[in-house]
N, C-alpha and C positions, 0 to 999 in steps of 0.2 A: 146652757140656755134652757128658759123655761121650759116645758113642752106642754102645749097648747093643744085641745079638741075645739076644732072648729064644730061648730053649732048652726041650724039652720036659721033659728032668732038670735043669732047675733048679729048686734048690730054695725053698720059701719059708716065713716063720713069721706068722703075726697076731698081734698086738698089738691089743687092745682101751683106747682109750687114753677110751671114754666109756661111756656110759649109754643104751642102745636101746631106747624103749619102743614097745608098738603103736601111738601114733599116730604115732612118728616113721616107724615102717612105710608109715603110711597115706599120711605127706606124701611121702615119698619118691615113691611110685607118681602122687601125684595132681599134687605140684608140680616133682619133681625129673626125671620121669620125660621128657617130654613137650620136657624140656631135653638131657639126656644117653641118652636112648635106653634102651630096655628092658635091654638088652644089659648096663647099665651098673649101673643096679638090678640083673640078678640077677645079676652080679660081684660087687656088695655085699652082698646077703646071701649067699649060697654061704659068701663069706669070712667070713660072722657067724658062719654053720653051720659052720664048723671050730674054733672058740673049742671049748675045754674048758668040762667042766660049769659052772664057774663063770664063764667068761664074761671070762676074763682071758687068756687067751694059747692057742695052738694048740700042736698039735706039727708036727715039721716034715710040708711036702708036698712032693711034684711040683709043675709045672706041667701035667704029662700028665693028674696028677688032675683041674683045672680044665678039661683039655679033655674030660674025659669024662662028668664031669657039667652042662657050661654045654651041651656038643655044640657047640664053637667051636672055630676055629682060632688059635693063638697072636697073629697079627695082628690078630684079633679082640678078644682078650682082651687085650691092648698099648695098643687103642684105648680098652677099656672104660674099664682103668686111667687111663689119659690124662686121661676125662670126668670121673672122679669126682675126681680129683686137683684140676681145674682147679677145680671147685666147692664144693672146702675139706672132699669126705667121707673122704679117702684123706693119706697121706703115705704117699713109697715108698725104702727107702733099699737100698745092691746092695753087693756086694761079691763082686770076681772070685776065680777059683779052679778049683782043676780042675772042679770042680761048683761053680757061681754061687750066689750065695744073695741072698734079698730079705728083706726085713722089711715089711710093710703093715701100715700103723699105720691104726686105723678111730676115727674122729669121727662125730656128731652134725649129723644134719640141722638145720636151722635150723627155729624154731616156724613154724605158719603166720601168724602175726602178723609175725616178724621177718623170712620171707621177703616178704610183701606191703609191708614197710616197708624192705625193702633196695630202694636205687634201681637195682642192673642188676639182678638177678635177677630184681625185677618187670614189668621193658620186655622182657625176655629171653621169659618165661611171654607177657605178649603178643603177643610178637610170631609165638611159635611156636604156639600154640593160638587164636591169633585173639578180638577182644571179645567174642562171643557167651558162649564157652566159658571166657575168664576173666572174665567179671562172675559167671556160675554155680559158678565156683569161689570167688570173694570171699564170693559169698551162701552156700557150703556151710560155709564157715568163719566168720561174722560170730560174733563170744560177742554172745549174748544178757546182756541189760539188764535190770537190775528195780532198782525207784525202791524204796532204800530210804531216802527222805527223813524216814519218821512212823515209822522203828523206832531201835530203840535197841542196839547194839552191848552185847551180855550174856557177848562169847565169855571164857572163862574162859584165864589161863596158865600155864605149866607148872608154874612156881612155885606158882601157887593150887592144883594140884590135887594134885600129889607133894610128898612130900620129899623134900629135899635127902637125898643117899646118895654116897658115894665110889665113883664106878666110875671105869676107866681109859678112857682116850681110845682111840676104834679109829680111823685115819685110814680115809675113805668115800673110796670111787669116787666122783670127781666129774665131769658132763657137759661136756666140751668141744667147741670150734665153732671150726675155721678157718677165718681170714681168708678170703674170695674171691681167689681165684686170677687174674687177668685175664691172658692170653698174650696181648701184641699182634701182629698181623701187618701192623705199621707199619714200611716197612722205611728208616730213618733215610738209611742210604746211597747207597737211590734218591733221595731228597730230594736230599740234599745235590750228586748227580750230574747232578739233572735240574734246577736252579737255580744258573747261572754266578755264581764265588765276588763275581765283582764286584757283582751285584746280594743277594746272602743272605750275610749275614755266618755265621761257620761257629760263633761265640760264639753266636749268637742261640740256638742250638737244645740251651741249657742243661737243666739236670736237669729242673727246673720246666716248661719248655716243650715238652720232651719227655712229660711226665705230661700237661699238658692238650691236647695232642694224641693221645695217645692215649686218654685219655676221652674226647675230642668222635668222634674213629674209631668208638669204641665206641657212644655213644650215639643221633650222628647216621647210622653205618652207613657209613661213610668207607673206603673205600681208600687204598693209596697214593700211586694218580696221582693223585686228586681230591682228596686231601692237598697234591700239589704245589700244583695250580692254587690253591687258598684263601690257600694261602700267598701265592702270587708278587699276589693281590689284596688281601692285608694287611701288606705289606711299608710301608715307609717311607723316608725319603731317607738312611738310615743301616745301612740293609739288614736293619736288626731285626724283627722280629715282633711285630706288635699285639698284644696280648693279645684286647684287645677286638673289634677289627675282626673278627679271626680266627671267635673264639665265633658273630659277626655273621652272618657270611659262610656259616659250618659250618648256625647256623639256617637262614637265607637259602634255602639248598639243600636242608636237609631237606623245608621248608616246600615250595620249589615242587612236588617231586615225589614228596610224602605228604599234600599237602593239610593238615596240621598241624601242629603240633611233636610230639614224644615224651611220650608216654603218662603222664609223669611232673607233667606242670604240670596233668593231668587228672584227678587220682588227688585223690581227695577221704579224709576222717581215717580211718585203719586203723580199723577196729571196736572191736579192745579199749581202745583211747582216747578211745573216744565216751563222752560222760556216760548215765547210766540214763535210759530215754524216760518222759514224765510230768510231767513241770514243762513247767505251762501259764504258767507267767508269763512276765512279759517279756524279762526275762534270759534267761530257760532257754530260750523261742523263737528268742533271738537268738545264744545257741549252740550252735541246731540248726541254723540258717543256716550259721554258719562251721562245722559240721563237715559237712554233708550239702551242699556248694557245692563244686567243685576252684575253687584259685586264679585260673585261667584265666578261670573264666564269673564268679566272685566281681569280679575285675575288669573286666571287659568290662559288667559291670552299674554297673559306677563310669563306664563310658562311656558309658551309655545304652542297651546293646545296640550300638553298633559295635565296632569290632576293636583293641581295644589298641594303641597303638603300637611297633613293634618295640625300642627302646629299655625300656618299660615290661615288656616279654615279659623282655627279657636280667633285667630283675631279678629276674622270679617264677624263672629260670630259675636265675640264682646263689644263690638264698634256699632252693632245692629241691633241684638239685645238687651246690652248694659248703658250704652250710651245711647242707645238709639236714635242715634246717626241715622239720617237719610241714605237712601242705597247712592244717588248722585256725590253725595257729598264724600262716599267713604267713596267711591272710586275715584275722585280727585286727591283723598288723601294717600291713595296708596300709589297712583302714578306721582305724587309729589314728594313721598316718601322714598320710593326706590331710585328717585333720581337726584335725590342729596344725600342719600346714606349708603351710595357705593352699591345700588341696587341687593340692597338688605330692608326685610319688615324688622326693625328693631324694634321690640314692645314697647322698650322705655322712649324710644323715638317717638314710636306709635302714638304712645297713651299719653306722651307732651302734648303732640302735633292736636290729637282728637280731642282732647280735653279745653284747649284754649278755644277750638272753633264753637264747642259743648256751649262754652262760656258764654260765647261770642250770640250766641243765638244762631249758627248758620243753619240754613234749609236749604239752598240750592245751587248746582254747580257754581254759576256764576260768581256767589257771594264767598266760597271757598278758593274760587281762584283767585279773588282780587285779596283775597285778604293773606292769603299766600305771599304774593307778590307786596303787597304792602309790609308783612313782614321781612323777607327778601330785603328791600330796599331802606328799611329801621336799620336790617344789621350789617347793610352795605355804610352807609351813612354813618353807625358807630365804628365801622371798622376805620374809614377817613381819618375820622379823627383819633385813632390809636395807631395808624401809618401801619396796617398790616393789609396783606393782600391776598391769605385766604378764604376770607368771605367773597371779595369779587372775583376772585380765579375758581368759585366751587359753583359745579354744573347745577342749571336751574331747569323746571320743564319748559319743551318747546313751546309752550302756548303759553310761556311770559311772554306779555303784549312786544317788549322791545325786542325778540327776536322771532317770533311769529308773521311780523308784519315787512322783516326785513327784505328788501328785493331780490337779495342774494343769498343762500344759507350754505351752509356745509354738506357736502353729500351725509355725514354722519346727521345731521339733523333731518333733512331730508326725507330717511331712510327711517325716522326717527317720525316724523309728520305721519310718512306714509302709514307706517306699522298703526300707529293710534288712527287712523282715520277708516282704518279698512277693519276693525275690531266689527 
């Protein structure tokens, strides 16, 4: 990339490329803040405040303007840009000239549902503001629930209320949201310098294996020496790199020296995904459980209260960060898993089971149970008609609707209620 001296006479234009409203104000300050420094907030709005009335484009500036109103120094302001860029609020584009000129394109913070449901910007918030302070920030944003089960949907549409009339189409500003930015500071080169080519083959460290090294860098907090070492412990007799081993190894070392994994296998169902509170029945109990449980202690109760086995962790781990699966919906997959596969996480089970829901679009207990159950009763129905009786003779979870709701159960179902219900 270029490298650029920013100048006091250069100039620059904004571009308003979304839609700002006071609460994106608010999340800025309360979740973005905290990430990218004050500094970096008030770069971004300064640059809101130079948008013309409407709210679409500037005229041109200095940058001498910006140091006079932020009361910064251009390296300051170089950095801000940097933060905001790297976190999808900003695009910046330049062009040289006797006087330099920029363009700063301004995006849309992310909702605070989307931010607590993005997997690094959530571990990010954690890790910089500490649990106390982001459980208090989760609680200041949960949307509130109301059961509205005994009412009846009366809203009227547009069609019901106007008539039809010819008007012309205005094209609307619409709210955009860039991708997350992730800069690695994984440096490839040391790799490959500090691992003799006879032992790492130089192929191994392909596009893809480059990507999930650097998301384990990111997630587990990795450097690049301690990038070496994982590696040269997950190599193989062909000089390649484990996929697996590696993930392993990456856990392995978070774990010894954070006492747990990443904040991610802990995070129990984003709020506006929760069902409405109020269903007292068995069902609606039993997907209070799977959304008010993380994955972590949800399975660790399939243990008894002991510690999951590291193998069983890498799976909450790939169903959270590879598929990222909702934590409600992976606890429905793995209580529907253990109870048709002879209480076994079978990966290839696993990664059928998760991938079709993937598919599926699912987000919430709910929509993972019934779609469960809807498959259940596909492969009851093809069994019919092939006259075979182990699809209907093989155990389903207790909260299929046709045996949850029964008057009567089995002490082993029972026992089986009980246990899920008191998680």
């Amino acid at each position: 990339m270029k490298l650029v001296t920013l100048l006091p006479a250069d100039q620059y234009v904004v571009v308003n490329k979304t839609i700002l409203t006071e609460i994106d104000k608010k999340n800025l300050i309360n979740l973005y803040e905290p990430i990218i420094g004050f500094g970096a907030v008030s770069l971004y709005l300064t640059l809101w405040s130079d948008l013309d009335s409407l709210e679409i484009m500037s005229r041109d500036f200095t940058h001498h303007h910006l140091m006079s109103i932020l009361k910064c120094s251009l390296e300051g302001i170089k950095q801000a840009r940097e933060a905001l860029e790297a976190v999808g609020l900003m695009k910046t584009y330049y062009k040289e000239g006797d006087i330099n000129s920029y363009v700063y394109e301004l995006y849309s913070p992310l909702s605070a549902s989307e931010f607590f449901n993005n997997p690094i910007l959530n571990i990010v918030l954690y890790n910089n503001v500490g649990e106390e302070e982001y459980n208090h920030l989760k609680k200041m944003y949960r949307k509130v629930s109301v059961d509205l089960k005994d009412y009846v949907d009366i809203t009227k549409t547009l069609n019901e209320t106007f008539e039809s009339t010819s008007m012309p189409i205005v094209e609307a500003r619409s709210r955009e949201v860039l991708p997350l930015n992730i800069k690695s500071d994984v440096d490839f080169d040391l790799i490959l310098s500090s691992i003799p080519k006879g032992i790492l083959n130089e192929k191994a460290l392909n596009k893809k294996m480059k990507e999930l090294i650097i998301n384990l860098a990111f997630i587990y907090d990795l450097d690049t020496l301690k990038i070496v070492e994982l590696i040269r412990a997950s190599l193989n007799e062909r000089g390649g790199i484990e996929r697996d081993t590696l993930r392993k190894n990456a856990r392995k070392y978070y774990q010894f020296n954070h006492g747990n994994l990443p904040t991610l296998v802990y995070r129990t169902q984003p709020e506006y995904l929760k069902t409405p509170t109020g269903d007292t029945s068995k069902k609606g109990r039993i997907i209070g459980v799977f959304e008010n449980t993380s994955p972590y202690d949800f399975l660790k109760s399939k243990y008894h209260g002991a510690n999951p086995t590291s193998r069983d962790l890498k799976l909450l781990e790939m169903l959270m960060i590879d598929l990222e699966l909702n934590p409600a919906v992976v606890n429905v997959l793995i209580d529907y898993v253990l109870k048709k596969n002879n209480n076994k996480l079978s990966l290839s089970y696993v990664e059928t089971v998760a991938g079709q829901w993937k598919r599926a679009g699912v987000k919430t207990a709910k929509e993972a149970m019934d779609l469960a159950e809807k498959e259940h009763k596909k492969m009851i129905k093809n069994s019919d008609k092939k006259n075979t009786k182990n699809i209907k003779e093989a155990p389903v979870p207790i909260w299929f609707d046709k045996r949850i709701e029964k008057s009567e159960i089995s002490d082993e179902e029972a026992k089986e209620l009980e246990e899920l219900l008191k998680i």
